[in-house]
N, C-alpha and C positions, 0 to 999 in steps of 0.2 A: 504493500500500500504506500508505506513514504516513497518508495521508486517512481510510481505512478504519480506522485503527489509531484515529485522533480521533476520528470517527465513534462507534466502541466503545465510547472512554471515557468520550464525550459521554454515551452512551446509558446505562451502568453508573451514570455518575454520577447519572444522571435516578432510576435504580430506584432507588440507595441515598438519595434525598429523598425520595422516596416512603418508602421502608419506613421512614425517620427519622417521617419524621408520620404514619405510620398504629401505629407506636408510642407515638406522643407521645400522640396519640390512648386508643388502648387504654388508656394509663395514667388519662391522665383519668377514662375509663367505671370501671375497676376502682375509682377514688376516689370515684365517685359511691355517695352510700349509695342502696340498695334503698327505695322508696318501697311503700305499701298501701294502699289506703281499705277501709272496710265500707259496703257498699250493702244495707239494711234494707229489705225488704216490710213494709209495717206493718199492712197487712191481714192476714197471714201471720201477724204477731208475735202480734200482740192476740187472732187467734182463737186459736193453739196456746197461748198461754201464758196466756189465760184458760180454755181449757179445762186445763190440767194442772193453775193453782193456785187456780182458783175454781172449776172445774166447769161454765164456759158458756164459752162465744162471744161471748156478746153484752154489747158494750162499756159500755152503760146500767150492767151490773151490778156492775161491779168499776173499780177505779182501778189506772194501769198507771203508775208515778212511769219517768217517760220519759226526764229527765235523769240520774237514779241508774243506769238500766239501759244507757245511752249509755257512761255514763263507766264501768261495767262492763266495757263490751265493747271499748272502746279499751282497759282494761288487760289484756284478755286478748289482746288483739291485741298487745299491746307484748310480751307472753309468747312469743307463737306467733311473730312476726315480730321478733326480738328485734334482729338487725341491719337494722331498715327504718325508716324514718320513717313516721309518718302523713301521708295528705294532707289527707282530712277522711274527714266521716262525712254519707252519702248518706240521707238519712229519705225512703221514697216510701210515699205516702198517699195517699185519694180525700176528695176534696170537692165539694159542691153548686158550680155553674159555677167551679171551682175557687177560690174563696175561702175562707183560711186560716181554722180556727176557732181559739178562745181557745187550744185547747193545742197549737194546730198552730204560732201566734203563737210562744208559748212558746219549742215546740223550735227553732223558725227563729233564736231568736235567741241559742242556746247556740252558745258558741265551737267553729269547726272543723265545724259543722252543716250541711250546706244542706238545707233543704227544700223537696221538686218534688210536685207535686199533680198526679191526677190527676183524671179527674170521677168522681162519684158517684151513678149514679142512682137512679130510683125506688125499685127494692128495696134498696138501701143499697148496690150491688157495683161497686169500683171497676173503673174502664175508662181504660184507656190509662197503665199503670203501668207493664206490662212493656216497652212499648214505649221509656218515658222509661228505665226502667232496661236497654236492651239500647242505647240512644243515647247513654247515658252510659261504660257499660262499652265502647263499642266504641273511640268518642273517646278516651280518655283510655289505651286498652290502643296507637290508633295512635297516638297523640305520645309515646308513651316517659313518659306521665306516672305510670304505676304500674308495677309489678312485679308485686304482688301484688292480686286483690282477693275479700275475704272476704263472699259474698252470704249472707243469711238471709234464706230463699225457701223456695219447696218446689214453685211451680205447672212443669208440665212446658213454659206457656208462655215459660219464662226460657233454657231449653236454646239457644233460636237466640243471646241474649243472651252465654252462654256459649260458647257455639263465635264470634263472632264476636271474643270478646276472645282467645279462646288463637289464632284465625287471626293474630293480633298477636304474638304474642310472650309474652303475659300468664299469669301463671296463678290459676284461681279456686279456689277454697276455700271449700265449702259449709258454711254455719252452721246447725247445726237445732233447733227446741225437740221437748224429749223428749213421744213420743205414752205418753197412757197406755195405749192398748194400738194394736197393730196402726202404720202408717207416717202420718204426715202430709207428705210428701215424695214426689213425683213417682219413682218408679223412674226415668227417663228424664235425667232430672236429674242422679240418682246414680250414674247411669254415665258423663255428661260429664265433672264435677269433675276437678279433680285431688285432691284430697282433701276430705273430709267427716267433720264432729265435731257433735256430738249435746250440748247444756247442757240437765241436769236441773233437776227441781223446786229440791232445794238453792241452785242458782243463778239462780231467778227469783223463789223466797220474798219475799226483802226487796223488790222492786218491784212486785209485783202484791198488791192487796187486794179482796174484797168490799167493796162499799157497805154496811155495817152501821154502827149506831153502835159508835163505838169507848168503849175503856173511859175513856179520855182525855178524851174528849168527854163521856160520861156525869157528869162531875164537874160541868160546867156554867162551865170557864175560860175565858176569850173567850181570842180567836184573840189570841196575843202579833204585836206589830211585830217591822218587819224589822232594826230599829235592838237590841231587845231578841235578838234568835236571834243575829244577828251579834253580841252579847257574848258571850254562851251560848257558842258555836264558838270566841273568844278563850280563855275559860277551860278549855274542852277543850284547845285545843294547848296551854296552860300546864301543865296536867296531863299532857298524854302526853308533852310535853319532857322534862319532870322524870323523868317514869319510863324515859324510851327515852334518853334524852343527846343531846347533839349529831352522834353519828355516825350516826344513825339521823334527825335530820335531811337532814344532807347528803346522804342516799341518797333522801329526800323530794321535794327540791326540784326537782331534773331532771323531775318531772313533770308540775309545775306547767303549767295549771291543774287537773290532775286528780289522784284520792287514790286509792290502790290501793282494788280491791272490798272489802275485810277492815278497811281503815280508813275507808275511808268509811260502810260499814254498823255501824261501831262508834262512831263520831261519829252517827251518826243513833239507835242506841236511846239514848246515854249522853244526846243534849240533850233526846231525847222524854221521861226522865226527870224529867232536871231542869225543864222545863219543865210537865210535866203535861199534853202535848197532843200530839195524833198530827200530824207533819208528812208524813205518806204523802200523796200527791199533790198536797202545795204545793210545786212549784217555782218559787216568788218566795223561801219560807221556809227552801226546799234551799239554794238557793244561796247566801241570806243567811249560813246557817250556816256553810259551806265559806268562803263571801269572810271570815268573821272569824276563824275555823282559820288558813284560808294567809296570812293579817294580821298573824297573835299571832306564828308561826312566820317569816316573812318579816323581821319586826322585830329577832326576837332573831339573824339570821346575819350 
């Protein structure tokens, strides 16, 4: 009987180590912040939101400032996911034997970016995009590396994409550019989600333009250097300092290296002013501007 009796306690004792570390545990997980990325169809992007703010599809015709509209949708993601981190941001695109073009280069090498190519053929249509994006979202839903992930898509081919990530644990959240009339978005699609939100014209104005000449351009001012836009950008946070204070910085800074959508589209008419030149689809000249922003601001905390 006292055998038995150790035995018991042997064995009670066993359970209470376990439940000590499967608590210890739990605590951990509960201390882990919520992770997110946004996974972008960019065939997707460029036709809906050239069709809603230029009136085509076709990319020849209109300039789509890629980096502005990026650092958009992280801040709106920072909104919507407000207790999560980012992990990055997933750009899928088609190219000739998948070789990056000048603005594919680009995006590739804004921070938090990765860019994955698909091919593009003869008729321009890419192929094998959903597949990189249902390989991405699947990986990353089975290692626990997201929580969350926010797609902007619409083809009904992403659904397997999506049910493979919530088989994980994951959940998705559909991102959509507003149709002007009728859906641009897969019904089939919109029944997977867990949730689905729709960004109007309002909020793709500032990044999508017609190929026209600008009124900017029409002056005849050559293109300023990147040395001259990054003063340009110093003298704006000198001026919004002055007017907002320092505690309006320090709610700034935590976002670094990105500017809320409202500030950064306001740093962008104020330099296009002062300079006399449209920087809509220069993103060497975006960023010039932003890096002497967050320079001017960075110095004075």
């Amino acid at each position: 009987m006292e055998a038995m009796n150790d035995d018991l306690a042997s064995v009670n004792a066993r359970i209470d180590r376990v439940n000590e570390l499967l608590q210890r545990m739990l605590a951990e997980v509960a201390k882990t912040p919520s992770t997110h990325a946004i996974f972008v169809d960019a065939g997707y992007l460029y036709a809906a939101a050239g069709r809603l703010v230029a009136g085509t599809e076709d990319r020849r015709a209109f300039d789509l400032d890629a980096e502005g509209l990026i650092d958009a949708l992280i801040d709106k993601a920072r909104t919507i996911f407000a207790d999560s981190r980012l992990l990055r941001v997933y750009w899928y695109d088609g190219a000739r034997r998948r070789i990056h073009t000048a603005e594919q280069q680009t995006i590739a090498e804004l921070p938090d970016v990765k860019v994955r190519l698909g091919n593009l053929n003869a008729n321009n249509q890419q192929k094998g995009v959903d597949s990189l994006i249902r390989s991405d979202l699947e990986s990353l839903a089975r290692h626990r590396a997201i929580s969350d992930a926010a797609l902007l898509g619409g083809d009904e081919d992403l659904v397997s994409a999506v049910e493979s990530a919530q088989g994980y644990g994951a959940r998705v959240h559909l991102w959509g550019v507003e149709a002007p009339e009728g859906r641009n978005q897969a019904d089939p699609l919109l029944w997977e989600v867990d949730s689905q939100r729709t960004f109007d014209l309002e909020f793709f104005k500032p990044y999508v333009s017609r190929r026209t000449a600008h009124a900017y351009e029409a002056t005849g001012v050559a293109r300023p250097g990147r040395e001259d836009v990054r003063f340009v950008g110093a003298q704006i946070a000198a001026k919004w300092l002055a007017a907002r204070g320092r505690e309006s910085l320090v709610e700034l800074l935590p976002g670094h290296p990105y500017l809320p959508g409202s500030v950064d589209q306001d740093l962008l008419v104020e330099a296009e002013g002062l300079l006399q030149y449209s920087l809509r689809g220069q993103a060497d000249l975006r960023r010039a501007l932003r890096d002497g922003f967050w320079e001017h601001l960075q110095s004075q905390y």
